[in-house]
N, CA, C and O atoms as a Maestro MAE file, in Angstrom:
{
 s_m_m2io_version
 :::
 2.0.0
}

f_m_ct {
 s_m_title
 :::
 protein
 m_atom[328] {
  # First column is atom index #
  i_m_mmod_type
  r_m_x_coord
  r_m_y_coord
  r_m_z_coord
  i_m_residue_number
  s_m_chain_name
  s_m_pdb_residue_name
  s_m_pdb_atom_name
  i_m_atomic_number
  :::
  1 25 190.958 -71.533 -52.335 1 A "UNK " " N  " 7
  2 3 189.926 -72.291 -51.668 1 A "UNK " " CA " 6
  3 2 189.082 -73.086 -52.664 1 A "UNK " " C  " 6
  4 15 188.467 -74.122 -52.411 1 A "UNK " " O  " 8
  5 25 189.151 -72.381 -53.951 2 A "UNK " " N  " 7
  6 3 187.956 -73.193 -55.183 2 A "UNK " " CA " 6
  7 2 188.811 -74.518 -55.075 2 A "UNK " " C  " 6
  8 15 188.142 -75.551 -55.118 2 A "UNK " " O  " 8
  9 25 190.166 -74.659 -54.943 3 A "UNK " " N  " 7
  10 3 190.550 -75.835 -55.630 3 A "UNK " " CA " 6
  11 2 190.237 -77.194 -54.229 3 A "UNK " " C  " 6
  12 15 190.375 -78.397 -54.448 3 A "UNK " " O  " 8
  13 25 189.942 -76.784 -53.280 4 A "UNK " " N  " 7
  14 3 189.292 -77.778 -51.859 4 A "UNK " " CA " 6
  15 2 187.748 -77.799 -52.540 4 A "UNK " " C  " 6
  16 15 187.546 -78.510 -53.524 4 A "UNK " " O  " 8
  17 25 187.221 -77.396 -52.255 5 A "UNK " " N  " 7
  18 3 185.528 -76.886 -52.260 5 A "UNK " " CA " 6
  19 2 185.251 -77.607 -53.806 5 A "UNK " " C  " 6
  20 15 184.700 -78.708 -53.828 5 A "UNK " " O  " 8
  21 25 185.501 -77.195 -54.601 6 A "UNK " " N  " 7
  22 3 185.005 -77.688 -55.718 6 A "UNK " " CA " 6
  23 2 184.691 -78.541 -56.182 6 A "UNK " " C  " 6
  24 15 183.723 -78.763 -56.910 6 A "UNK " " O  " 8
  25 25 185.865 -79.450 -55.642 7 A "UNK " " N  " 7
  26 3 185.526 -81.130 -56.310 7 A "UNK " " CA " 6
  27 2 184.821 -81.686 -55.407 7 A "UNK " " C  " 6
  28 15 184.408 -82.792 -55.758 7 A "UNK " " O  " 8
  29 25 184.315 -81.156 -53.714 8 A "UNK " " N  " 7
  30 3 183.621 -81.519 -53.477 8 A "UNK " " CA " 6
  31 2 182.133 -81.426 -53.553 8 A "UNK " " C  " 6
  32 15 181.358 -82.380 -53.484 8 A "UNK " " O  " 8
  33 25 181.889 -80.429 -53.672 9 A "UNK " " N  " 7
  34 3 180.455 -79.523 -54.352 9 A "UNK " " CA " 6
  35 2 180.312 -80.277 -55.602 9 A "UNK " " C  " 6
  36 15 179.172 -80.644 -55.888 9 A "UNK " " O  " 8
  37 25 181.304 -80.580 -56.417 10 A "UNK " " N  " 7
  38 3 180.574 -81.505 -57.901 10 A "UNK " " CA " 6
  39 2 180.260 -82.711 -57.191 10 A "UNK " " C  " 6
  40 15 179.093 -83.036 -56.972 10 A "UNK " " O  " 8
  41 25 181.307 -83.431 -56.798 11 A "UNK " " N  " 7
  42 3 180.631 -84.726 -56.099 11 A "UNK " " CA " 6
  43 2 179.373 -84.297 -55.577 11 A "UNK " " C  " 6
  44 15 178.456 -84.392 -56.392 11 A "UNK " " O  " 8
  45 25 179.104 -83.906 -54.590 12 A "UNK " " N  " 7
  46 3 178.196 -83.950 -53.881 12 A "UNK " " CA " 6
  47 2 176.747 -83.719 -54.705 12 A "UNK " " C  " 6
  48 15 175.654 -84.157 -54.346 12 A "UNK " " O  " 8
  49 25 177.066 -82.809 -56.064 13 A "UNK " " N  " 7
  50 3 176.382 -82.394 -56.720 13 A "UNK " " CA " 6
  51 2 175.711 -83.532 -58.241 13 A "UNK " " C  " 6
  52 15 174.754 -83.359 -58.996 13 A "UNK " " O  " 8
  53 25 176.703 -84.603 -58.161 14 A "UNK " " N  " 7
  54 3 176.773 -85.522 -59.177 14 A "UNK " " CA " 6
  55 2 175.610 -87.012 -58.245 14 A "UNK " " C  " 6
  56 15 174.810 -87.743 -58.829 14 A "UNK " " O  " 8
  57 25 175.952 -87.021 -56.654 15 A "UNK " " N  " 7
  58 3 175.329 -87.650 -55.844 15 A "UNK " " CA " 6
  59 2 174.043 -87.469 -56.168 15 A "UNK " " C  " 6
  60 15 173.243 -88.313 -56.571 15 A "UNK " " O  " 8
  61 25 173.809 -85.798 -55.882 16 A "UNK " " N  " 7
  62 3 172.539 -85.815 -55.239 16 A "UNK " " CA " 6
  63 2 171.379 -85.757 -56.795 16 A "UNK " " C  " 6
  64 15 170.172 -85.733 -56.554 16 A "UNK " " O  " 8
  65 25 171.840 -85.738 -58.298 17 A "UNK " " N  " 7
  66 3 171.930 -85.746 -59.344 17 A "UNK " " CA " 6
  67 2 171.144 -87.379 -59.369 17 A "UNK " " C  " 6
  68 15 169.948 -87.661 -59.439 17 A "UNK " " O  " 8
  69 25 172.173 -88.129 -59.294 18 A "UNK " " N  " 7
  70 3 171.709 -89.574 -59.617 18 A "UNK " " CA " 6
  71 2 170.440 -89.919 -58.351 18 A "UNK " " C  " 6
  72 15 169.298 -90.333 -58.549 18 A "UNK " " O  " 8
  73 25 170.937 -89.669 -57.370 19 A "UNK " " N  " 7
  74 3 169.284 -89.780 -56.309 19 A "UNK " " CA " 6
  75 2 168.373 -89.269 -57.064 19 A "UNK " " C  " 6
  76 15 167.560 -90.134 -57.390 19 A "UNK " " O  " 8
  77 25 168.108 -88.087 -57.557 20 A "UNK " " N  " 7
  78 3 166.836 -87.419 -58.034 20 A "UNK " " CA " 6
  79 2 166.593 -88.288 -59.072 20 A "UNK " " C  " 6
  80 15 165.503 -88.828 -58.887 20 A "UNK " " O  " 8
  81 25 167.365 -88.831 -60.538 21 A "UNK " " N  " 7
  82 3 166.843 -89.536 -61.459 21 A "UNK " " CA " 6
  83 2 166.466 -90.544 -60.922 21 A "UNK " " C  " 6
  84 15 165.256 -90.651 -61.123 21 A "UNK " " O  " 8
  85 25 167.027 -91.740 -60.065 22 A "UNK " " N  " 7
  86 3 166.438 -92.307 -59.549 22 A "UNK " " CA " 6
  87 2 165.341 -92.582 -58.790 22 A "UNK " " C  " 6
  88 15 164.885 -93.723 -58.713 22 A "UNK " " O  " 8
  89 25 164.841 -91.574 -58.180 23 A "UNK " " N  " 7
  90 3 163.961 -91.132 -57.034 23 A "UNK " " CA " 6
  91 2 162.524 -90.941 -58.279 23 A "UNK " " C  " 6
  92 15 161.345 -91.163 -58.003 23 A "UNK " " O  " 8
  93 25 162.999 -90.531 -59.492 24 A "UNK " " N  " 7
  94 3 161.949 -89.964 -60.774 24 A "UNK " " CA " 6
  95 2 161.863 -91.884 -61.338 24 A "UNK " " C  " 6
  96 15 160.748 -92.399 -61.430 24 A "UNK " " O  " 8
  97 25 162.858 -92.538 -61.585 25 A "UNK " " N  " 7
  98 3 162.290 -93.627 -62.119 25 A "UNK " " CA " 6
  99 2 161.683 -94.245 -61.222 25 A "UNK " " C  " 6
  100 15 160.819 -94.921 -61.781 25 A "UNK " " O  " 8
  101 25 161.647 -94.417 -59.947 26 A "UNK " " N  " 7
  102 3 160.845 -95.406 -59.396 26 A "UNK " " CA " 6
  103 2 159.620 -94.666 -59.564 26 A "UNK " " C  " 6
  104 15 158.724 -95.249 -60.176 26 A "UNK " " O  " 8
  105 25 159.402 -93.510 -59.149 27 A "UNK " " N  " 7
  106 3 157.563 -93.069 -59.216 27 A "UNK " " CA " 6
  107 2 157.496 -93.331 -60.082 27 A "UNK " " C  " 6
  108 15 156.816 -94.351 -60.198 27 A "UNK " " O  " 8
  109 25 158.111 -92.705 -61.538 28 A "UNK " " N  " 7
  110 3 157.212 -93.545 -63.098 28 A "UNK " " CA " 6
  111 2 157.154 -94.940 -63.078 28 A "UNK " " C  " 6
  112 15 156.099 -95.291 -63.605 28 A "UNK " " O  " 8
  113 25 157.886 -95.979 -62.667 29 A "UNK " " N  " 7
  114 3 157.190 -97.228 -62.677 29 A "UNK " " CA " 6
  115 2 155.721 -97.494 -62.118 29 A "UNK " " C  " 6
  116 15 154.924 -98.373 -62.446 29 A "UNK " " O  " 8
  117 25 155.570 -96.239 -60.960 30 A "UNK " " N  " 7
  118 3 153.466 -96.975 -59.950 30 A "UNK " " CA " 6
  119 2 152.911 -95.121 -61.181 30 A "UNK " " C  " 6
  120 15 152.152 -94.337 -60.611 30 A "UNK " " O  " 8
  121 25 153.235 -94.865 -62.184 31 A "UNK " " N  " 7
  122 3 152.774 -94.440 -62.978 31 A "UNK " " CA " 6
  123 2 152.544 -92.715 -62.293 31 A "UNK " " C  " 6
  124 15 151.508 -92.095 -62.533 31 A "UNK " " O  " 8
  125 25 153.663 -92.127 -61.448 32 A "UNK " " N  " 7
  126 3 153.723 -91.154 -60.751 32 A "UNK " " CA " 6
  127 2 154.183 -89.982 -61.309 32 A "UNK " " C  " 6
  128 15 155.341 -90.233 -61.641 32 A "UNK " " O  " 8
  129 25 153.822 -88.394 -61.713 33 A "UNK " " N  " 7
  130 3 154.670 -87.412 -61.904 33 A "UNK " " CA " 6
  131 2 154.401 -86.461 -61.142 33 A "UNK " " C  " 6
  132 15 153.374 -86.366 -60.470 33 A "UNK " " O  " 8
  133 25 155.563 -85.457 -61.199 34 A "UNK " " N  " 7
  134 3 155.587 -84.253 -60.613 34 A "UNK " " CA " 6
  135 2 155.176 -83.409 -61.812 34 A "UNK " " C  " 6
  136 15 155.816 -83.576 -62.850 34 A "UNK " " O  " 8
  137 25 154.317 -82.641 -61.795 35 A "UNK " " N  " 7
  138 3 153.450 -81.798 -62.715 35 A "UNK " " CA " 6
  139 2 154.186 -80.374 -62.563 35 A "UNK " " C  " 6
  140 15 154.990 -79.825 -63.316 35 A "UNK " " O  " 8
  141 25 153.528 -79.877 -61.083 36 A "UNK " " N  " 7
  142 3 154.346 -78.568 -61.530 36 A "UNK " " CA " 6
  143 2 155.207 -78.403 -60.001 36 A "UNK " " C  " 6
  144 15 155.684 -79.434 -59.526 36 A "UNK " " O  " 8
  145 25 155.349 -77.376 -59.417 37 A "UNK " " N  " 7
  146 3 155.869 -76.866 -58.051 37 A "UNK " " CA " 6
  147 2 156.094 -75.344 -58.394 37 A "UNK " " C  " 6
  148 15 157.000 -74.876 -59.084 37 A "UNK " " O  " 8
  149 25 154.672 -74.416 -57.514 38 A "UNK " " N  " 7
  150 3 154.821 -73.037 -57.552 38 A "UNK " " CA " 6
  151 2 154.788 -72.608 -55.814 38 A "UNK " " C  " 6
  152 15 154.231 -73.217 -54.900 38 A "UNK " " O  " 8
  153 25 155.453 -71.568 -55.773 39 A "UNK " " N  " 7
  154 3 155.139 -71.156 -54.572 39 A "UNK " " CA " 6
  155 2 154.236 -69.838 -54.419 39 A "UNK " " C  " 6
  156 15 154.274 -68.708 -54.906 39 A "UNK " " O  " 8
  157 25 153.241 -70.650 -53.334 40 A "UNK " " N  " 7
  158 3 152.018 -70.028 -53.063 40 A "UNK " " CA " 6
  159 2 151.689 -68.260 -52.605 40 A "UNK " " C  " 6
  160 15 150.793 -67.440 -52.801 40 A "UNK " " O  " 8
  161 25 153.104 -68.316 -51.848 41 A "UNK " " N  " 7
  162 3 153.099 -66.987 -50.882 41 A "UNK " " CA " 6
  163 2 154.791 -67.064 -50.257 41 A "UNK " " C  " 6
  164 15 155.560 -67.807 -50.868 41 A "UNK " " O  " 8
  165 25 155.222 -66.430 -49.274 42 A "UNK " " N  " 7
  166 3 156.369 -66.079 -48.618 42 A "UNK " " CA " 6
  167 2 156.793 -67.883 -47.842 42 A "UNK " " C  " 6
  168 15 157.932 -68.260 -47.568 42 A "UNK " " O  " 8
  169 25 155.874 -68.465 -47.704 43 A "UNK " " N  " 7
  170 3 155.461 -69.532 -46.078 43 A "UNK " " CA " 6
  171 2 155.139 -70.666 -46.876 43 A "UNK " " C  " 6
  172 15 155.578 -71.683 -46.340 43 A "UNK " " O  " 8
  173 25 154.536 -70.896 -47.960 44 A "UNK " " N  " 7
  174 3 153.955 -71.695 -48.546 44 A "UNK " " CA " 6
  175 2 154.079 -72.332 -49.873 44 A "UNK " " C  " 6
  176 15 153.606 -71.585 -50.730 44 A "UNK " " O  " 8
  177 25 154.525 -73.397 -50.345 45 A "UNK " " N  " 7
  178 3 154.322 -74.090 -51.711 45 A "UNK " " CA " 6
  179 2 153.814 -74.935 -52.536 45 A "UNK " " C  " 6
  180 15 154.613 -75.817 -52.221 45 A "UNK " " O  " 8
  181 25 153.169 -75.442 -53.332 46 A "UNK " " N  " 7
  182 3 152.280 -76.215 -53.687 46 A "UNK " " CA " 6
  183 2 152.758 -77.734 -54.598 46 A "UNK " " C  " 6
  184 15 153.089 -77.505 -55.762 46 A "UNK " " O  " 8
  185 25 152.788 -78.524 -54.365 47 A "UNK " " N  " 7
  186 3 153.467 -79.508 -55.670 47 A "UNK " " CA " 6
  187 2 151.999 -80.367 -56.282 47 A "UNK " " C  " 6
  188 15 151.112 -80.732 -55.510 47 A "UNK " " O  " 8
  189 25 151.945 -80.589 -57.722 48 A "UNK " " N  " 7
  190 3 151.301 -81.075 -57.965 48 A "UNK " " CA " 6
  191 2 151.482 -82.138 -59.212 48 A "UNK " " C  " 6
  192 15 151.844 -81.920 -60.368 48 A "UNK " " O  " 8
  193 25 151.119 -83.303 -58.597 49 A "UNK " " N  " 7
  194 3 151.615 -84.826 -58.584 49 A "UNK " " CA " 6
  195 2 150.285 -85.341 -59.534 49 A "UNK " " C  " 6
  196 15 149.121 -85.135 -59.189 49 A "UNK " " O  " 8
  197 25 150.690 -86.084 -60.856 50 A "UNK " " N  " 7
  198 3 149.686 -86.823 -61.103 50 A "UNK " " CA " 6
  199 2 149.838 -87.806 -60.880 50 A "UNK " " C  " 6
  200 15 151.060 -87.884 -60.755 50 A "UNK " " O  " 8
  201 25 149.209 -89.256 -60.627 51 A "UNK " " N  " 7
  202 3 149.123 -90.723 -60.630 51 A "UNK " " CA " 6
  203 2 147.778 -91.031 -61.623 51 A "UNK " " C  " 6
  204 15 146.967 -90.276 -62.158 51 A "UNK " " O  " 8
  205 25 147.945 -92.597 -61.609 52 A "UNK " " N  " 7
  206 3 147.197 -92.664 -62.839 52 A "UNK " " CA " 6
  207 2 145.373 -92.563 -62.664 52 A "UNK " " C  " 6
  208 15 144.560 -92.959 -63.499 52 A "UNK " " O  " 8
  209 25 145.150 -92.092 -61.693 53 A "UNK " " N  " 7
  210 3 143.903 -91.640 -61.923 53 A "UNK " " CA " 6
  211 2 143.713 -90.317 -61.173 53 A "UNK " " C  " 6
  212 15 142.543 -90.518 -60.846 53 A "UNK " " O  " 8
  213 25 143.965 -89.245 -60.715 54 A "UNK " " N  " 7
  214 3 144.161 -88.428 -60.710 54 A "UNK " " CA " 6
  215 2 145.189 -87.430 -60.218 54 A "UNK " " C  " 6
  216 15 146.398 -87.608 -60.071 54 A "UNK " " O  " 8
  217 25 144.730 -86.743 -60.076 55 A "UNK " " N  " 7
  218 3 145.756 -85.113 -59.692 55 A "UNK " " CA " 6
  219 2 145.766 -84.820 -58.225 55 A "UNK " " C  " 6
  220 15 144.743 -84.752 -57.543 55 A "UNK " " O  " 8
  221 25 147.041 -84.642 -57.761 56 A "UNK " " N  " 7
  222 3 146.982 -84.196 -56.422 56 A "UNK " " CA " 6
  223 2 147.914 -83.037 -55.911 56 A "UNK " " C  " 6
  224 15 149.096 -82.894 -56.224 56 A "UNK " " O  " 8
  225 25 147.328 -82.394 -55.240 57 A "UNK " " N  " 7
  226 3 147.759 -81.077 -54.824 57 A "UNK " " CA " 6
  227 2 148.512 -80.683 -53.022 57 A "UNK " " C  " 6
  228 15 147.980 -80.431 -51.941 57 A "UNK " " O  " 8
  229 25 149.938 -80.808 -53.473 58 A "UNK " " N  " 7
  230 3 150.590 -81.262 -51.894 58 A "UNK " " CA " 6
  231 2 150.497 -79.956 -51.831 58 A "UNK " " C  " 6
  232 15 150.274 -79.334 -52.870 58 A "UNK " " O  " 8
  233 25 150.706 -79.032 -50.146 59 A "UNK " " N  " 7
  234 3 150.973 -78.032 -49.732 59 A "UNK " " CA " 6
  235 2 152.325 -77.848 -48.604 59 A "UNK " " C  " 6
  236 15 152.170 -77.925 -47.385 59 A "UNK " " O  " 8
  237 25 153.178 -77.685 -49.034 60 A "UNK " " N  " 7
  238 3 154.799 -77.201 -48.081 60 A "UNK " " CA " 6
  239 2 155.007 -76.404 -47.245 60 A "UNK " " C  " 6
  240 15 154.671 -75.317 -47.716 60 A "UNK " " O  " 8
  241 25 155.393 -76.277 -46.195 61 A "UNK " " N  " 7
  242 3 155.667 -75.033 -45.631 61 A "UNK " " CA " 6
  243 2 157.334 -75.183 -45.980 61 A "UNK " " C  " 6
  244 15 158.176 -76.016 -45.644 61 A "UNK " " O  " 8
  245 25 157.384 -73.872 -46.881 62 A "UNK " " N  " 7
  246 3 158.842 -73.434 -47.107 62 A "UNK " " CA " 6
  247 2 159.896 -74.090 -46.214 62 A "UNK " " C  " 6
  248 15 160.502 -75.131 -46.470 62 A "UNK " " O  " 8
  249 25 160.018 -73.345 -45.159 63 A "UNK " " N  " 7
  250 3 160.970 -73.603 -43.911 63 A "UNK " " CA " 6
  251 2 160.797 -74.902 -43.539 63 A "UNK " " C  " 6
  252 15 161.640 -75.151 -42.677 63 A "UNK " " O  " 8
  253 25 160.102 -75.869 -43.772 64 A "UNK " " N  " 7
  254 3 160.090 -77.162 -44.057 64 A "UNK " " CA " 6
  255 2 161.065 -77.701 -45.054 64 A "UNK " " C  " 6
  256 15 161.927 -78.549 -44.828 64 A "UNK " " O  " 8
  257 25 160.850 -77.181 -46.030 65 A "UNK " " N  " 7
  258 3 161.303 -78.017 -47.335 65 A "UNK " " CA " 6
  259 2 162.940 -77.358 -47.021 65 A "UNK " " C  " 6
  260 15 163.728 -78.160 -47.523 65 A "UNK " " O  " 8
  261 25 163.658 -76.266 -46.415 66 A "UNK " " N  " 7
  262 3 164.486 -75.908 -46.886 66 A "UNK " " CA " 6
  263 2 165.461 -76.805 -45.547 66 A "UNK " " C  " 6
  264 15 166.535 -77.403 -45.501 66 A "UNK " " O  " 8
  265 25 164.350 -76.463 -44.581 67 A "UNK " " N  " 7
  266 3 165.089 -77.597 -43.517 67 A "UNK " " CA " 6
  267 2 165.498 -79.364 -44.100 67 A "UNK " " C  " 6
  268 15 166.646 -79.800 -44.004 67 A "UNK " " O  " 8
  269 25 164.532 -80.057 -44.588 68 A "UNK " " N  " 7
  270 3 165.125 -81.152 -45.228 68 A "UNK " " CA " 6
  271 2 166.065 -81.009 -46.002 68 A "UNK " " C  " 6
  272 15 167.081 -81.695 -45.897 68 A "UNK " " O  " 8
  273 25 165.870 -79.863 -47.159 69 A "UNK " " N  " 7
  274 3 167.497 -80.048 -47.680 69 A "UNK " " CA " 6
  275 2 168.847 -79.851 -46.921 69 A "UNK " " C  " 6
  276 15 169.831 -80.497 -47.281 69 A "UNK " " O  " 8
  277 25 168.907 -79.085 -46.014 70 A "UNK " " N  " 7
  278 3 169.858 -78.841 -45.541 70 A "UNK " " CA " 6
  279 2 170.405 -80.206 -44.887 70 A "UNK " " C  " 6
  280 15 171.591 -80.530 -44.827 70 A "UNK " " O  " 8
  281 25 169.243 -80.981 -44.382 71 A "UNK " " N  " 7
  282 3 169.533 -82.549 -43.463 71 A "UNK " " CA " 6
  283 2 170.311 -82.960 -44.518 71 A "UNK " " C  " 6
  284 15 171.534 -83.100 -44.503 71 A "UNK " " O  " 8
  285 25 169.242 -83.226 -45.821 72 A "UNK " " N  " 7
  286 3 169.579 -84.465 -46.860 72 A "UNK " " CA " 6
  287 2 171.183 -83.618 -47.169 72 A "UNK " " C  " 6
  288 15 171.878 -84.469 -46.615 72 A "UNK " " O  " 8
  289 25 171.955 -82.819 -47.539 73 A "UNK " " N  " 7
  290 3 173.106 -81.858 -48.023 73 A "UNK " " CA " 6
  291 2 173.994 -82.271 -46.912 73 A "UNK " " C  " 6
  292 15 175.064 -82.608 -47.418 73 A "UNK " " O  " 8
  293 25 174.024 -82.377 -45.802 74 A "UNK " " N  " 7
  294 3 174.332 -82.676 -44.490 74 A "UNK " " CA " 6
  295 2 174.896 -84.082 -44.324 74 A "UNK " " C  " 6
  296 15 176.072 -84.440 -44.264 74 A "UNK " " O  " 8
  297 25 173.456 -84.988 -44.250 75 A "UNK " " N  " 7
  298 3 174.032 -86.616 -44.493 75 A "UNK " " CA " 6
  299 2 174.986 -87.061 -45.782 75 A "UNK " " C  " 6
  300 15 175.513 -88.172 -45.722 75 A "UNK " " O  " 8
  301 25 175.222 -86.222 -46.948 76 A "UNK " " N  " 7
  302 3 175.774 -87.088 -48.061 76 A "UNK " " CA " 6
  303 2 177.028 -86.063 -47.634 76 A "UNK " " C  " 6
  304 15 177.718 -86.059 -48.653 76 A "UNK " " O  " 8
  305 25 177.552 -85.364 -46.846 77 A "UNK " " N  " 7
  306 3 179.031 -84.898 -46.802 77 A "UNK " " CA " 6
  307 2 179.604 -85.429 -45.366 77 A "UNK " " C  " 6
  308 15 180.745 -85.188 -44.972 77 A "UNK " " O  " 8
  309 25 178.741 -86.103 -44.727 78 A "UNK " " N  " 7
  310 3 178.705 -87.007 -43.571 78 A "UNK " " CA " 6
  311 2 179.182 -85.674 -42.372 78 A "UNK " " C  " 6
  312 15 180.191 -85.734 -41.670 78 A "UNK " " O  " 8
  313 25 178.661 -85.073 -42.373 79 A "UNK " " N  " 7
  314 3 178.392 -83.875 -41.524 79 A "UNK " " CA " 6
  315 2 177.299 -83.943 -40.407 79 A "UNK " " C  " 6
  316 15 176.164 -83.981 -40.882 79 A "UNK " " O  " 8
  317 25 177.349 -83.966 -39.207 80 A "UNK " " N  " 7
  318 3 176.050 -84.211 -38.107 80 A "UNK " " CA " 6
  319 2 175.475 -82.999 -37.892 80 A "UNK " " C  " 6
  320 15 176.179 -81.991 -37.813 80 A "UNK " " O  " 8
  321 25 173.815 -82.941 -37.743 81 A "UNK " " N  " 7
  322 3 173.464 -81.996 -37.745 81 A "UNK " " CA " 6
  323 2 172.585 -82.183 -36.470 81 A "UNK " " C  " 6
  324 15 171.477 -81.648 -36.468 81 A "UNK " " O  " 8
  325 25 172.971 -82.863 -35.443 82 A "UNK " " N  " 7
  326 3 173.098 -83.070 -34.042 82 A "UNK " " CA " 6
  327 2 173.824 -82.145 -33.208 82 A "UNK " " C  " 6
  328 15 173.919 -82.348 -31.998 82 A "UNK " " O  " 8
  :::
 }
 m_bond[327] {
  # First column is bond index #
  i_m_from
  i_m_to
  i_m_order
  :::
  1 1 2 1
  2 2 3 1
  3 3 4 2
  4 3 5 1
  5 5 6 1
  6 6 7 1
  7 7 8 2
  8 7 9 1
  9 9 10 1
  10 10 11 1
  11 11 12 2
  12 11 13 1
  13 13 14 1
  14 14 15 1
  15 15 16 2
  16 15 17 1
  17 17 18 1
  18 18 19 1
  19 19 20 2
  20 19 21 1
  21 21 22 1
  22 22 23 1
  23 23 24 2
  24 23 25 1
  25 25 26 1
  26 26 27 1
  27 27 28 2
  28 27 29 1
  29 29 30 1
  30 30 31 1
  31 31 32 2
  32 31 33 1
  33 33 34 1
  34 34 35 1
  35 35 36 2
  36 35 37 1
  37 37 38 1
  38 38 39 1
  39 39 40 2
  40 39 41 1
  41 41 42 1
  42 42 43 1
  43 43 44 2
  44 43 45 1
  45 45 46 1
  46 46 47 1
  47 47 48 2
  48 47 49 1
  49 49 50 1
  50 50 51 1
  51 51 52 2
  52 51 53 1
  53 53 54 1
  54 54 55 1
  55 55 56 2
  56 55 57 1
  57 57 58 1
  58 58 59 1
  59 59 60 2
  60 59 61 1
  61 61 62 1
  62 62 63 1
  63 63 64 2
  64 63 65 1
  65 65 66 1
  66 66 67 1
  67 67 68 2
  68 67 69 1
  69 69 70 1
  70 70 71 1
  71 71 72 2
  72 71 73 1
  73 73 74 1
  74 74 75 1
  75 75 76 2
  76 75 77 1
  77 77 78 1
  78 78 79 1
  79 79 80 2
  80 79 81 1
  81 81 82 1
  82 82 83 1
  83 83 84 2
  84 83 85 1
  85 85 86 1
  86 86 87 1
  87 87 88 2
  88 87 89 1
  89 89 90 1
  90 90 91 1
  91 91 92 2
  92 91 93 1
  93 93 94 1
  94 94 95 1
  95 95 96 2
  96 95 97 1
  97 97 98 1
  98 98 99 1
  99 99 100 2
  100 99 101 1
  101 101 102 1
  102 102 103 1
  103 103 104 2
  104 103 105 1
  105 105 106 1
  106 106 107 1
  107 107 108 2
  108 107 109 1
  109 109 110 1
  110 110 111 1
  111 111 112 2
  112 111 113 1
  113 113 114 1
  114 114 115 1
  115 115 116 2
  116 115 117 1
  117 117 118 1
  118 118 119 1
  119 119 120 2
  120 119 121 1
  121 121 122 1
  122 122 123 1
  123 123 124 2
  124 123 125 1
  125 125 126 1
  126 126 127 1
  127 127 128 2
  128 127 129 1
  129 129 130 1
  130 130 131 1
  131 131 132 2
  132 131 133 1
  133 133 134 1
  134 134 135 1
  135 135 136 2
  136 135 137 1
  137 137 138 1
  138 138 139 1
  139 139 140 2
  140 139 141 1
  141 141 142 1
  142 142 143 1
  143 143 144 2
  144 143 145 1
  145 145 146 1
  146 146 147 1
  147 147 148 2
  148 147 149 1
  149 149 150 1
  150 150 151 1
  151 151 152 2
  152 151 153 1
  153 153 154 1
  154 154 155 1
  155 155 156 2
  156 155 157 1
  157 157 158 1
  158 158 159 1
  159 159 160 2
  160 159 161 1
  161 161 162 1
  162 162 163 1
  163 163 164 2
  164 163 165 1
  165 165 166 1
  166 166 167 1
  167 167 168 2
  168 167 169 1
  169 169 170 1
  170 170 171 1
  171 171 172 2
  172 171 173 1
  173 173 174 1
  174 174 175 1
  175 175 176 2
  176 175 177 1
  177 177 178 1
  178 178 179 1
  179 179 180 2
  180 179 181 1
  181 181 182 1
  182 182 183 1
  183 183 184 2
  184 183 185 1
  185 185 186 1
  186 186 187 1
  187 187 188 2
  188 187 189 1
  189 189 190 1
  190 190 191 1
  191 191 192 2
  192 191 193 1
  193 193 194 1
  194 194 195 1
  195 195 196 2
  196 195 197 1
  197 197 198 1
  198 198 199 1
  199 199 200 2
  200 199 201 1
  201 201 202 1
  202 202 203 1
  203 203 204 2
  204 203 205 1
  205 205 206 1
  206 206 207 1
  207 207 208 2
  208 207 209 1
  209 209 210 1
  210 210 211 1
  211 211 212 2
  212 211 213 1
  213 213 214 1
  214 214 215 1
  215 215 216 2
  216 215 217 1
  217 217 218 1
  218 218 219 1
  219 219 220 2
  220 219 221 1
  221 221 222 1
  222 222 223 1
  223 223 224 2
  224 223 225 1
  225 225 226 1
  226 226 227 1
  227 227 228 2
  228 227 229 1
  229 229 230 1
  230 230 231 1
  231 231 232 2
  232 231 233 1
  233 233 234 1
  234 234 235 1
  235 235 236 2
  236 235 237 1
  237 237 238 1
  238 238 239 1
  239 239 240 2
  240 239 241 1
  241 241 242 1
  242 242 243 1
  243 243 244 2
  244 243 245 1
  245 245 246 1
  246 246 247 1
  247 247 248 2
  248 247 249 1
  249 249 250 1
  250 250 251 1
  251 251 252 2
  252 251 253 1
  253 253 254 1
  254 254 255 1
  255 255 256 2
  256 255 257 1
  257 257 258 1
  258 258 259 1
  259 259 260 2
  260 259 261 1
  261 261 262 1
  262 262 263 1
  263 263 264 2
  264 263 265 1
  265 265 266 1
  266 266 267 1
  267 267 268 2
  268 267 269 1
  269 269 270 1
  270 270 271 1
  271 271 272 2
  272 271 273 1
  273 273 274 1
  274 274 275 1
  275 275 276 2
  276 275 277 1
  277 277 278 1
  278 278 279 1
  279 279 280 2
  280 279 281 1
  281 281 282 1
  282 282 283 1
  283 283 284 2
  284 283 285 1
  285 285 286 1
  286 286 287 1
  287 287 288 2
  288 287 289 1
  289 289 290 1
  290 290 291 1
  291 291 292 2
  292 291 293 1
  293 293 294 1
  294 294 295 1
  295 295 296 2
  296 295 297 1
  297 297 298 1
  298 298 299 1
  299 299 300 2
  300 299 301 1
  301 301 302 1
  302 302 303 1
  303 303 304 2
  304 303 305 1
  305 305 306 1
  306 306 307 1
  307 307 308 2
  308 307 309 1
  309 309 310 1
  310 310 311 1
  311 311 312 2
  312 311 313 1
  313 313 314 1
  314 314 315 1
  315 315 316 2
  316 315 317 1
  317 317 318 1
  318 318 319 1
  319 319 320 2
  320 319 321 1
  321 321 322 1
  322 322 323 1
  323 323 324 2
  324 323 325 1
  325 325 326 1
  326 326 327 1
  327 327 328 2
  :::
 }
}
């Protein structure tokens, strides 16, 4: 089964690779970073973003964030999650 699965998991894994660097150069061009990302509790996570004049402090609900990945993991193997 590794020899099906695999080369698609790297692809998919090489995809979602170049989105993220990309996704990182456009915020550093309006002068954007991701500082840290801890999780708060069981339910909850925190990201914290500087721009160029200050610091900002997002709050996640887990089961949020894990639901988008699963969408975004979903759309790039062209899988409906309909």
């Amino acid at each position: 089964m590794s020899k099906v699965y695999l080369p698609i998991l790297n692809n998919l894994l090489k995809i979602i690779t170049n989105d993220y660097y990309n996704s990182k150069r456009l915020l550093a061009k309006d002068k954007i970073r991701v500082v840290k990302w801890e999780k708060k509790d069981d339910y909850f996570s925190d990201l914290i973003v500087t721009t160029a004049g200050e610091d900002i402090v997002l709050t996640y609900a887990n089961q949020a964030l894990k639901t988008q990945v699963e969408k975004l993991l979903f759309s790039h193997i062209n899988v409906g999650t309909d």
